[in-house]
Structures are given as C-alpha cells and as structure tokens.
C-alpha positions in Angstrom: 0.0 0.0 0.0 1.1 3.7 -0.1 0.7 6.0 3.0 1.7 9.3 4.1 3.1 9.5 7.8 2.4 13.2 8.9 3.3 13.5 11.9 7.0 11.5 12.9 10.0 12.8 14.5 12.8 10.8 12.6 15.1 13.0 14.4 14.7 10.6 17.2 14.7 7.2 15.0 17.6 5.1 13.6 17.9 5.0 9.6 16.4 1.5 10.0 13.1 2.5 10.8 13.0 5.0 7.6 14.0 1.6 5.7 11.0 -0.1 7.4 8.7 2.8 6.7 9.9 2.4 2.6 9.2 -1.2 2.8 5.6 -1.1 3.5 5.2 1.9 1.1 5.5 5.7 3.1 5.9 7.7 0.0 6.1 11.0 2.4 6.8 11.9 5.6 6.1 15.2 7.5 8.4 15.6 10.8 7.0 18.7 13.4 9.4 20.3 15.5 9.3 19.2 18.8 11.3 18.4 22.3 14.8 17.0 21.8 13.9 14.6 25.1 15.5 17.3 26.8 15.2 21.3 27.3 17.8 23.2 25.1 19.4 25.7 26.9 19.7 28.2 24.0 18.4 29.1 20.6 21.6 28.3 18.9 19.9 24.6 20.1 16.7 25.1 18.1 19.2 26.9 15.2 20.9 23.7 14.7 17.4 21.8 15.4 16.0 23.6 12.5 19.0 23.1 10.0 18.5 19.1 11.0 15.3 19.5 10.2 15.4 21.3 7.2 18.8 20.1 5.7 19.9 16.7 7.0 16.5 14.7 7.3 15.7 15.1 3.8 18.4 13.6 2.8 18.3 10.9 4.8 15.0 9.9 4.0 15.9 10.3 0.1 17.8 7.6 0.3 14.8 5.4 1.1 12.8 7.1 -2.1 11.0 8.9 0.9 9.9 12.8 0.4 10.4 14.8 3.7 8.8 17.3 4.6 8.8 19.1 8.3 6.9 22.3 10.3 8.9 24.5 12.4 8.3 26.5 15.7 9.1 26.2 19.9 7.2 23.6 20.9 4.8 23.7 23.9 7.0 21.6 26.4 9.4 24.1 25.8 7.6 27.5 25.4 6.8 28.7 29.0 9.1 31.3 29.1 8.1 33.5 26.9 11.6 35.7 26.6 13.4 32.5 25.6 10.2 31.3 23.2 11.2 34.6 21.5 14.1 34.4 20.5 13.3 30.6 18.8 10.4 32.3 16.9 12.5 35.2 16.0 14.6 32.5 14.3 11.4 30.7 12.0 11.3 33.2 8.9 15.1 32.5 8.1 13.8 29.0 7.4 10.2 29.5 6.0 11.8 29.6 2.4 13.2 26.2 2.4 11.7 23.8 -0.1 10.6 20.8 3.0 8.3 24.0 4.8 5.0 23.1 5.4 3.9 25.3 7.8 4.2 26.3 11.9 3.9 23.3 14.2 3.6 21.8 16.2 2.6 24.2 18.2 -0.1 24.3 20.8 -0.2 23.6 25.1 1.7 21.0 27.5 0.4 22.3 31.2 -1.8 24.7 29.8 -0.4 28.0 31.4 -0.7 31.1 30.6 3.0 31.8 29.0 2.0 28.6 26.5 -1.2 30.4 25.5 0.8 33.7 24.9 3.5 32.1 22.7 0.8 29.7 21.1 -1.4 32.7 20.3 1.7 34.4 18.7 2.7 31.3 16.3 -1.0 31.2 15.2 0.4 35.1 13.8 3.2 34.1 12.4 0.9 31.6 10.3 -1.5 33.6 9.5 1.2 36.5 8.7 3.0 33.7 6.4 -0.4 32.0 4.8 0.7 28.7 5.9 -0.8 25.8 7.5 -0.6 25.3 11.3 -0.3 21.3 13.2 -1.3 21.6 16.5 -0.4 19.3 19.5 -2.7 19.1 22.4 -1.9 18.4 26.0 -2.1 14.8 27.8 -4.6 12.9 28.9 -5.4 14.7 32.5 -5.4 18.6 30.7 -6.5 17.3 26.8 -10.2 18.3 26.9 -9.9 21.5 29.0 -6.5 21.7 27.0 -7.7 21.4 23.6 -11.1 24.4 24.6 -8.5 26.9 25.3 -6.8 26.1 21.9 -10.0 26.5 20.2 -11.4 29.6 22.0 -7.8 31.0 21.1 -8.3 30.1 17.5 -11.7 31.6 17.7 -10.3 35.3 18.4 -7.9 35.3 15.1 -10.8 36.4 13.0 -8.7 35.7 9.7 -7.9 32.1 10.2 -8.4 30.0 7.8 -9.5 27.2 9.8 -9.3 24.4 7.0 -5.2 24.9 7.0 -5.4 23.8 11.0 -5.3 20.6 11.8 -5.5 19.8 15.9 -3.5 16.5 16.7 -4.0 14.0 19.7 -7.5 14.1 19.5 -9.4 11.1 21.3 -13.1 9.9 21.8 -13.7 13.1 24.0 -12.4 15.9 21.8 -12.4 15.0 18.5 -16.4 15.7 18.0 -15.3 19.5 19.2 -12.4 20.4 17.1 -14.5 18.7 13.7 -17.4 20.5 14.7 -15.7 23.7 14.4 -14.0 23.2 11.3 -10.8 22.0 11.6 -9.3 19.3 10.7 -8.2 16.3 13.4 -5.3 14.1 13.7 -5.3 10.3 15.5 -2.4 9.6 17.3 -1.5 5.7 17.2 0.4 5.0 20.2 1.2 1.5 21.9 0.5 3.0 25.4 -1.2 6.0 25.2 -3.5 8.6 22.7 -5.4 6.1 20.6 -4.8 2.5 19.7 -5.3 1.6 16.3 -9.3 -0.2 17.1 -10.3 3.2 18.9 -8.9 5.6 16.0 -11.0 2.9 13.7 -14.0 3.4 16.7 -13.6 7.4 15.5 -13.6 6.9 12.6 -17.2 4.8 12.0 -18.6 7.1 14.8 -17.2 10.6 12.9 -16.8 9.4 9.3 -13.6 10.0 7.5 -13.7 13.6 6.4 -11.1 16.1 7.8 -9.4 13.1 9.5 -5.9 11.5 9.6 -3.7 9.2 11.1 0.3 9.5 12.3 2.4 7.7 14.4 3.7 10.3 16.0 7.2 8.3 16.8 9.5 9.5 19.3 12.1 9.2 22.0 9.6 7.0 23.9 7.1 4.1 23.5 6.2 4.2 19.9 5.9 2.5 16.8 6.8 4.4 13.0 4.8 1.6 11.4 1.8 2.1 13.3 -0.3 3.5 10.6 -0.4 0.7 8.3 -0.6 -1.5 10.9 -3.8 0.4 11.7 -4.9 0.1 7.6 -4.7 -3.8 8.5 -6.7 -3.5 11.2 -9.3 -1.4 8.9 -8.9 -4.2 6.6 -9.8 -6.6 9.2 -12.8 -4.9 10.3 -14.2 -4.8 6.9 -13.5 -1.1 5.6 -12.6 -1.3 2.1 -9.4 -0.2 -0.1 -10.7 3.1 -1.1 -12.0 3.5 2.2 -8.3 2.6 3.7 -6.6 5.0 0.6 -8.9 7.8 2.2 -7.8 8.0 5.6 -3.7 7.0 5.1 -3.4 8.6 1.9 -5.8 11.3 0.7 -7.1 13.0 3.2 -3.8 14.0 4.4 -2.5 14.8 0.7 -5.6 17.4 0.6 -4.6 19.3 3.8 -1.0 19.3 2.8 -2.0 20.6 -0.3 -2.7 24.1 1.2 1.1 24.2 2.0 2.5 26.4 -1.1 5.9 23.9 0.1 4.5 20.6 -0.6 4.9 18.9 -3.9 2.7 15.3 -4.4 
C-alpha cells in the first residue's frame, strides 16, 4: 500500500526505521518540530534543530525514495518562558523559504499555562502572517479536553484564520467531536501506550466518518511505533473497511490538507 506518515519525529529514530517505513510503502513523511527529550538551553539549540530539520532529514529519508517534509516553531514543552520562546520564533522566517516547509507546528499547550497560550497565540500570527498551515499538539490525557477548549477559544479570536489549513492533533473519543465541529481538521495519534490504539482511532472513525481526519504515528524518544499507521490500515482491513476506504484516511485526506502548504509537492 502507499501512505503518508504526517506527523514522525525521525530525528529521534535510527535510519532503520526510515527503511522499514519504505518497505511497507510511506511515499512521504512530514516531521513537526518538537522536544529533543530534553530542554535546550539556548536558541543556537533550536538553530541547529531547525537546520536538521530542514537540511539533513531530507536527505536521509531520500535515500529510502521517501519525500520529507517538516513544520517549524518552539514547541509547547518548551515554550513557557516567553523571553526564551522569543528568541526561537524570531529564528522561523530564516527557514520558512526552504523547499521541505509546510507550515508552523507543532505548536499548541503541554500544562496549559498562561505563557503557553501567549506564545501559542503568537505562532498562530506568524501563520497567519506567512499564509501557511498550522499542526497543532494538544496536552495529555489529564489537561486534553480543557486543554484542547483553550486552543479553540484562542483560534476563535484570530478572526482571519483559515480554519481548513489547521489541523489539531491528539485528538481522542472526547475531543475529536469538538475540534471537527468547528471546522478544523483532526489528527489520530496511534500509540502503543497512550493517545489512541489503532481499534479506537478505527472506533472514530465509523462514529465521525472520515472527512477532515488522519492518522500519524507520531514516533518519538519514547514508546512508539513508525509503522503504526499501516498497521492500523490492517486492522481497517480486518474490520471490513474497504481499499478506497483505507486509501482515504492514510493517503488522501492528508494529501488534501497538505496541499494548502504552497511547500508541498505530491
């Protein structure tokens, strides 16, 4: 099959798993900045971050006939003080030109303070400023729904969003009716241990239908598996949802919001 994985930080995988991710046909990949498993303690850090991102991922997932693409900002776990989230940001258009751009992300809440909001609201600009799509990342379990209102009462008072080129990630069974319902899109994220496993995302999906929904793997530092979205088409497959069914969710649907990036080229 082909797939898209749209949400996977390779930065924190082994050039095995990209050959694992060609093998079962990823065609494109889209890597969000996030947490490096630790807090840097400069923005030379995210500087170099952002080159990695922008300049040495692509090539290594080249070699594998995979097309990279990432989004750049400071991302929530890190953004609390709002001096040092600052400076990052003041770093972002330097790197908005490169071709592997989508878009600001993933931005969004970890604790869901105050400074977060703040420095989330003033990404959402940057976006906006820029015309380009935003991924957002919502908190954990314990703050996700209260979490994910303040991201959507903050997107409510940008009166010039587009809210088609947003799409709010991490959803589950108790936010994803909100964030569809207001017209944005919604990612599933397939974890072994935590956010959805692959038979509640395919639970969402009969209950929600498949517009303005996709699926990532989201793989990290911790417990988590790059091949969980085809494994989750299998599991689709075995549940009786057909191949253009399956195509829709792991290939299309995130082709069309990518699409909206002036960066990406399928």
């Amino acid at each position: 099959m082909k797939y898209i994985e749209p949400h996977a930080h390779m930065v924190s995988r082994t050039t095995d798993d990209y050959q694992k991710l060609a093998l079962v046909g990823c065609e494109i990949l889209c890597e969000p900045a996030f947490w490096a498993g630790f807090d840097r303690s400069s923005a030379q850090g995210f500087y170099d971050y952002f080159r990695q991102l922008t300049e040495y991922e692509p090539r290594r997932a080249e070699k594998f006939g995979i097309k990279h693409y990432c989004w750049l900002c400071i991302n929530p776990k890190e953004a609390d003080d709002p001096v040092f989230a600052r400076e990052v940001m003041s770093l972002i258009p330097d790197f908005l030109e490169k071709s592997n751009v989508l878009g600001i992300g993933e931005i969004g809440l970890n604790k869901n303070t105050r400074n977060e909001l703040t420095i989330f609201e003033e990404h959402v600009q940057i976006a906006v400023d820029y015309d380009l799509p935003i991924l957002i990342h919502t908190p954990h379990l314990e703050d996700k729904r209260k979490g994910t209102k303040l991201i959507l009462d903050a997107l409510a008072n940008q009166k010039t969003l587009n809210r088609s080129k947003v799409i709010i990630d991490h959803v589950e069974e108790h936010t994803v009716g909100m964030v569809l319902d207001q017209g944005y899109w919604a990612g599933m994220t397939l974890y072994p241990e935590s956010k959805c496993t692959p038979n509640r995302a395919i639970d969402i999906l009969e209950i929600y239908g498949k517009e303005r929904l996709w699926m990532n793997s989201a793989c990290d530092w911790g417990v988590s598996d790059p091949l969980a979205v085809p494994k989750c088409a299998l599991e689709m497959k075995k549940r009786g949802h057909d191949a253009q069914a399956i195509e829709q969710v792991i290939y299309q649907n995130p082709l069309e919001f990518l699409r909206q990036s002036p960066r990406f080229l399928a």
